[in-house]
N, C-alpha and C positions, 0 to 999 in steps of 0.2 A: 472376775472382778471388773467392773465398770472403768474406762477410762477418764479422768478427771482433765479434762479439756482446759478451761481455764478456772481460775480464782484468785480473786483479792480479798483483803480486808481493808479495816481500820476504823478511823472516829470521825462520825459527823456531828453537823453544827453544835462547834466549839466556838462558844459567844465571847468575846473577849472586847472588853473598852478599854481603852488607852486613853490617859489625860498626857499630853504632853506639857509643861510648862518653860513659858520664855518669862522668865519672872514673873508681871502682873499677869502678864497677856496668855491665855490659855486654847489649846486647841484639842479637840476631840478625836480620835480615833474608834470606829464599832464596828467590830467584823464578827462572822460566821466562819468559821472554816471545817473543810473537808479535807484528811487526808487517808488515803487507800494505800497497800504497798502490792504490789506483784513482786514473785520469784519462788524460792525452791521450798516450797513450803506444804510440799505432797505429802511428807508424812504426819503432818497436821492433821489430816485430813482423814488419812486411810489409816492410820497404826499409834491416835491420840497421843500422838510426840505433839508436847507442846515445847521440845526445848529452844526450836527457834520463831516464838511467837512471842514478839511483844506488845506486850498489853496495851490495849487500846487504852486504858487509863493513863498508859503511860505518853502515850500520842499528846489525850487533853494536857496534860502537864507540860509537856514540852513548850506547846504553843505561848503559854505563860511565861515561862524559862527564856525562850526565843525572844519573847517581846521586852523583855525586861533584859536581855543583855543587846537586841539593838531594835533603838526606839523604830517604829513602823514609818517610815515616810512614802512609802509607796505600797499596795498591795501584791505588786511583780516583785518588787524588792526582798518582801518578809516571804513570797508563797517560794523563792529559790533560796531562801537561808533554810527556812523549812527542810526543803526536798536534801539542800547538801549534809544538815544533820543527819538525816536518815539515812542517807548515802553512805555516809561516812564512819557511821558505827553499825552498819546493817550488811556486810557482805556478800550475806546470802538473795539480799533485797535486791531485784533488777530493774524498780522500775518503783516511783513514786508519784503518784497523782494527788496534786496540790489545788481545790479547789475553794476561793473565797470571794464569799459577798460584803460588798461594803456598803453601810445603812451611813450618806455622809450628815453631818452637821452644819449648820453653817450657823454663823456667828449674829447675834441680836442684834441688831442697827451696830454702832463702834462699841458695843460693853466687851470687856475682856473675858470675861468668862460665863456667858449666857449665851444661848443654844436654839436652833429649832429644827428639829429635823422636816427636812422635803420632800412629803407624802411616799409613793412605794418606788422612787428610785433607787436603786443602787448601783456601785462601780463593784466588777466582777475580775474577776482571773482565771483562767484555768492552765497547770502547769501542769507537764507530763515530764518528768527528770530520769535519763539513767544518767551511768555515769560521765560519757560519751558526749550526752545532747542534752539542752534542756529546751522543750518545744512550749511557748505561753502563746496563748490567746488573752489579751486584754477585751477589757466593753465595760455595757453597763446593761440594766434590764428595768423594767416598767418604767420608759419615761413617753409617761400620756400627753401625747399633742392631739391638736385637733384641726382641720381648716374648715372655715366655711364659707369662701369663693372660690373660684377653679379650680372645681373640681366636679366631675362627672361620671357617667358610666353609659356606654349605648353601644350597641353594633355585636351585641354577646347573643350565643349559642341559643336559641329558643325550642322547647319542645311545648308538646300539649299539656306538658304540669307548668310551666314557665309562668307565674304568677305579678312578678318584679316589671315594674314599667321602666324604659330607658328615661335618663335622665343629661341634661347637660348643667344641673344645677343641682348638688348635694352634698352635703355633711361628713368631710372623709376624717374619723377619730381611729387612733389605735393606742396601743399599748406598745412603744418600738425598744426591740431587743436588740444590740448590735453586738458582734465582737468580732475582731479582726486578730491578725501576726503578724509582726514585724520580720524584716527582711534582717533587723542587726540591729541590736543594742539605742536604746534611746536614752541621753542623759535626765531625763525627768518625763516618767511615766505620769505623772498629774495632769502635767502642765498637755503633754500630745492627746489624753484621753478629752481636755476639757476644747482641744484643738477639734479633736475630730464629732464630737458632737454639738460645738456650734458648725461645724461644714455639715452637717446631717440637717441640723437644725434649717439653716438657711435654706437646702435646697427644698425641703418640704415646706417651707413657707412660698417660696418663689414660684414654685414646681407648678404649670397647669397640668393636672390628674386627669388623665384619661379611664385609671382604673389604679387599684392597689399596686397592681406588678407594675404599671406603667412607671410609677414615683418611686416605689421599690430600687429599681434598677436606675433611675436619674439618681436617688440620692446615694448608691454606690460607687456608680461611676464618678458624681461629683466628689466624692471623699478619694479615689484611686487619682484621682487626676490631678491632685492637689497635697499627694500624700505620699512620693515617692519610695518610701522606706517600708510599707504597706506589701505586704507578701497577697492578701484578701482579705474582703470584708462580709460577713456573713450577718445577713437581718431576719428579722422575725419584726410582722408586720399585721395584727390580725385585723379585719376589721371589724371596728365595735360598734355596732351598728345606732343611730338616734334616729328613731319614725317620728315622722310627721303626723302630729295629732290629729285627728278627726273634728274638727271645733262646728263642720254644717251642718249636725246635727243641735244645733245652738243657735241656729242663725246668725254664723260667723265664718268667716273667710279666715284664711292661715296662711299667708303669702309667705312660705318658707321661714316661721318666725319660732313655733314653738314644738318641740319636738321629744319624745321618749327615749331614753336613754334604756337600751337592753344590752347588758352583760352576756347574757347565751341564748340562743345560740350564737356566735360572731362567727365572720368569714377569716380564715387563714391562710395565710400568703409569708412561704421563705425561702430564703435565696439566697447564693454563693457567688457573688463578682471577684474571680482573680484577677492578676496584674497580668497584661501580656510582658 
């Protein structure tokens, strides 16, 4: 009989909206969530014991249950009430993995309950719970910046397929993934997540680019250096490339003005700054 190394289960995206209401005034809550469980759950597996398998129905449910006995004001917040349910009626359970995306809202000029969602950002979590530790990584994922001054590329690797001209003047766009861990407890995860991506923000705006990794590593370190409580900050950076149109075949010049946006292939760049 084969050895059974590892195995999880459980429920993915579990779509759940929350309206909170302050009387007039209304706020939106829309998450996905993932929850997986690890532990003794080998005879699952080899001898169709389902007695200690809870239904992954019964997971989606919960997350309902959870929300409606305490309102979501943080996605750290609800991804460890989560895990301690589980925990807590699960004994054979050693291990809960609580993952969730957050699609936010933001409010129509001052109306109280009107909406627009902003494009493919979202704020994330990823919680790993026994009952011992609970280890989270907060972030967020697809937020598209773009610069187009300082920033360059020259002085790279060249063989006889090398086609790419050095440049001191181009177009650096991505799609930036961040997520970091805290060193200990923060009293409002909103408020440090909307902290730490305006310091991301700023340094790519400021940042002269010598290349992806060069800025990469400026705007982790500017986040570490400003961000004590910060255990590491781990980025995902691709870059998404916009070529510069061919207009002289027109009898037109392009002085770095109009340019093609291509999705794939793009170049890939990521990376882990710890705190010393």
């Amino acid at each position: 009989m084969p050895e059974l190394t590892f195995n999880t289960y459980g429920k993915t995206g579990v779509r759940v909206t929350q309206v909170l209401r302050d009387g007039e005034k209304h706020s939106v809550v829309e998450l996905s969530v993932d929850i997986l469980l690890q532990g003794h759950l080998l005879e699952s597996y080899t001898a169709a014991d389902n007695s200690k398998i809870l239904p992954t129905d019964t997971m989606k449910n919960t997350v309902y249950v959870v929300a409606r006995q305490h309102p979501i004001v943080s996605i750290e917040t609800f991804a460890a009430q989560l895990a301690t349910h589980h925990l807590d009626r699960l004994p054979h359970v050693d291990r809960v993995s609580i993952q969730i995306e957050q699609r936010p809202w933001d409010r129509i000029g001052d109306h109280a309950a009107a909406f627009l969602q902003r494009g493919t950002e979202s704020s994330t979590v990823q919680l790993t719970a026994a009952r011992e530790q609970h280890i989270a990584r907060s972030g967020f994922r697809g937020l598209e910046i773009l610069k187009t001054a300082q920033s360059g590329f020259s002085g790279f690797l060249q063989d006889e397929y090398t086609t790419l001209p050095e440049t001191s003047d181009r177009l650096l766009g991505t799609v930036l993934d961040a997520d970091w861990c805290y060193s200990e407890a923060v009293p409002d995860y909103n408020r440090k997540r909307d902290v730490i991506r305006a310091l991301l923000l700023k340094c790519f705006a400021e940042h002269h680019s010598l290349s992806v990794q060069h800025t990469l590593y400026a705007m982790g370190e500017y986040v570490l250096s400003r961000e004590p409580k910060l255990c590491d900050i781990h980025l995902r950076m691709p870059n998404k490339h916009r070529l510069l149109f061919d207009l002289s075949r027109f009898g037109l010049d392009n002085p770095n003005q109009l340019f093609v946006p291509v999705d794939e292939p793009s170049g890939y760049i990521e990376a882990t700054l710890r705190s010393k």
